[in-house]
N, C-alpha and C positions, 0 to 999 in steps of 0.2 A: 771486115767481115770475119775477119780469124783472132778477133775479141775475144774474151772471157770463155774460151778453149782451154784452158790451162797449160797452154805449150810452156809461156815462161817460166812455170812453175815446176814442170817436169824438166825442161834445161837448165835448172837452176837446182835440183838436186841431182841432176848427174853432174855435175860439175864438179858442185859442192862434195860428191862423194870420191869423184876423182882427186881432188886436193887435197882431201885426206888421205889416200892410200899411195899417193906419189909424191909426196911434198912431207917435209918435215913442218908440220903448222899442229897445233892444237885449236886454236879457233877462227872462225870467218867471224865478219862483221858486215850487217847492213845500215847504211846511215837512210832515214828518208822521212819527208815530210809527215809530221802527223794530217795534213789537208790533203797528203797523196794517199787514197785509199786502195788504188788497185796498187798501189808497190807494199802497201803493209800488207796487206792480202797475198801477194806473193811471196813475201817474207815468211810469214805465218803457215801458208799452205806448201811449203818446202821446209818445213822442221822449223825453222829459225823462232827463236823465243825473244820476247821482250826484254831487253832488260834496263831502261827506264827513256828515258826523256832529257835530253840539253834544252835548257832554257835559253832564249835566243843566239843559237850556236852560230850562224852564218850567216851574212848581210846578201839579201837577194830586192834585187829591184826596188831599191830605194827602205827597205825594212828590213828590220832583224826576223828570223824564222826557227822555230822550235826545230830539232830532231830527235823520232826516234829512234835509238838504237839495239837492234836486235843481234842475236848470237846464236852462232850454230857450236 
């Protein structure tokens, strides 16, 4: 029932803004299936941008599976 709330996406930019101001890092990375739309969605709706697509990057349950990888 606490679905499509946005919590994850609000805990995922405070985080993400935490690790920038206490960590020596320049960028995050999110890996996730282009067939997982609520993790692109959270991806997308906490800043994170596109920046393309591995062609069957990782072996999951018997198949190869795309990812996309986004960047904050």
């Amino acid at each position: 029932e606490q679905r499509g709330k946005g919590y994850t996406s609000e805990a995922l930019k405070l985080f993400s803004a935490y690790l920038f101001e206490t960590k020596q890092i320049n960028r995050l990375e999110i890996h996730a299936s282009p067939g997982n739309i609520g993790s692109c969605k959270v991806a997308e709706k906490s800043g994170f941008r596109l920046e393309g697509t591995k062609r069957q990057a990782c072996w999951v349950r018997g198949q190869y599976l795309d990812l996309n990888i986004y960047y904050l």
